[in-house]
Each structure stands twice: as structure tokens, then as C-alpha cells.
VMD Tcl script that draws the C-alpha trace (Angstrom):
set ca {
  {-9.06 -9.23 -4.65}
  {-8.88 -6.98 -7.79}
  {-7.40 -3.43 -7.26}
  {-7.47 -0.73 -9.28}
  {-4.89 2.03 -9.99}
  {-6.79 5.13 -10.82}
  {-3.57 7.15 -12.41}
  {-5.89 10.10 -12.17}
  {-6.65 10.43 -8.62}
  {-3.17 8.48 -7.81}
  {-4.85 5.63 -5.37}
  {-5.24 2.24 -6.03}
  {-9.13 0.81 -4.71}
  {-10.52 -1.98 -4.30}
  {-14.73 -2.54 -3.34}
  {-15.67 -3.92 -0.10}
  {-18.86 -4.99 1.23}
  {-18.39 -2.00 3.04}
  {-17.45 0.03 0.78}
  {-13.94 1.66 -0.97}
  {-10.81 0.76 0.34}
  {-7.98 3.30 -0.95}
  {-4.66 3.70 -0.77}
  {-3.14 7.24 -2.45}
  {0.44 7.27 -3.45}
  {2.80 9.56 -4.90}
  {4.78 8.23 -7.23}
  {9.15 9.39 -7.60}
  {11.83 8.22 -9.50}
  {10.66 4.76 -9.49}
  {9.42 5.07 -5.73}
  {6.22 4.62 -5.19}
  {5.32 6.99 -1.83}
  {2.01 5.28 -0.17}
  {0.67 8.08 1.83}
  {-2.94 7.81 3.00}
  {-4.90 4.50 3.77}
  {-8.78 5.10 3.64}
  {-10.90 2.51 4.89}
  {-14.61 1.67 6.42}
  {-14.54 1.94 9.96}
  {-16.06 -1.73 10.34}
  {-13.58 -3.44 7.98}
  {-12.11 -6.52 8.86}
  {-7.91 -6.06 10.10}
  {-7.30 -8.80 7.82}
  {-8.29 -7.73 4.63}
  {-6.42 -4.53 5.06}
  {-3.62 -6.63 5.05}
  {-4.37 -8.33 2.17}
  {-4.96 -5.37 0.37}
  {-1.68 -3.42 1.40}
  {-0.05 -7.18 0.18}
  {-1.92 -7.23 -3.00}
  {-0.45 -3.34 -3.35}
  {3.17 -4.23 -2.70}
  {3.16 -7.08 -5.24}
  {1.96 -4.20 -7.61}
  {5.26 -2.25 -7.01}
  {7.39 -5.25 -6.81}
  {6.06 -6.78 -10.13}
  {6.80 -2.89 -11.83}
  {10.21 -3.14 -9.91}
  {9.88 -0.15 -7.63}
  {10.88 0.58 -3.99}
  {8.30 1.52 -1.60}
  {8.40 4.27 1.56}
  {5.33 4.13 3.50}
  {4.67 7.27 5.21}
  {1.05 6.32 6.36}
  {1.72 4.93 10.05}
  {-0.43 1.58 9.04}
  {1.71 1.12 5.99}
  {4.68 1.47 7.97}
  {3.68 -0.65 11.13}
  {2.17 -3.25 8.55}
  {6.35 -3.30 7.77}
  {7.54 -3.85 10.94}
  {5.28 -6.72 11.14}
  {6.12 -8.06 7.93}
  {10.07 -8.29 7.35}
  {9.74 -9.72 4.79}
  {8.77 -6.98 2.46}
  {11.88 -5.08 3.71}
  {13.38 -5.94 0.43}
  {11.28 -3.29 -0.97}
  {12.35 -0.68 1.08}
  {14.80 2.44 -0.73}
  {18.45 1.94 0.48}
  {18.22 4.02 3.79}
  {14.76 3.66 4.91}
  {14.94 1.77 8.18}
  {11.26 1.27 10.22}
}
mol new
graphics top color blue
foreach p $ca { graphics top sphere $p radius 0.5 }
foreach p [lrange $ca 0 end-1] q [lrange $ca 1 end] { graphics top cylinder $p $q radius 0.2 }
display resetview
């Protein structure tokens, strides 16, 4: 899956057969703030996964700490511990 981070409208996007899967984020003080998922209706769970995984590995390889404050961002972290890492000291889901 290739994503793109448009720095101008702050989202990374990636093209779906359905069409544009975004994610907008704000980003702090090295903390990347993801605060609106946009998706097709129709799209498949799965590759909303992959593409919030594929968006985490972006912050992780820059070295930044992530607060979700889109409810799918955050339940995709209680499902997933094992992102917690990436979580600002504090943030508990």
C-alpha cells in the first residue's frame, strides 16, 4: 500500500478501488494528532487496518508519539496493544 503525506492539506491518502482513503492529522511537538478517518462506505474493515498500520509505522520510523482522537483510531488501539508503545506518556485508551 503506498500512502501519501500531503503536508499541505495535513492527511496522509492512499487510492482504493473505491476511492480515497484519508487520514488528517495535526502535527505538535513531535506528536502527531490523527484526527479524522475518511473512508468509502463499502471499504473492506481490513484494509482500514492496514492503512492506520501502514500510518503508525510512518510516525514510528520519524520517531513520534501518536494520540488518536478519531474514535476508530483509538478503538483500532485498544485492539492492538501492541502499538501502545507509541502512545505520549499519559495517554491511556
Amino acid at each position: 500500500m503506498e500512502i501519501k503525506d500531503n503536508q499541505l492539506l495535513r492527511q496522509f491518502e492512499t487510492q482504493t478501488e473505491l476511492g480515497l482513503l484519508v487520514m488528517e492529522y495535526a502535527l505538535q511537538e513531535r506528536k502527531l494528532f490523527l484526527t479524522k478517518l475518511i473512508h468509502p462506505e463499502d471499504l473492506d474493515f481490513d484494509l482500514i487496518n492496514d492503512f492506520i498500520i501502514e500510518v503508525l509505522s510512518i510516525a514510528q520510523e520519524k520517531k513520534w508519539k501518536v494520540v488518536p482522537t478519531h474514535p476508530k483510531v483509538a478503538h483500532f488501539f485498544r485492539k492492538n496493544p501492541i502499538y501502545k508503545e507509541l502512545l505520549p506518556p499519559g495517554i491511556k485508551l
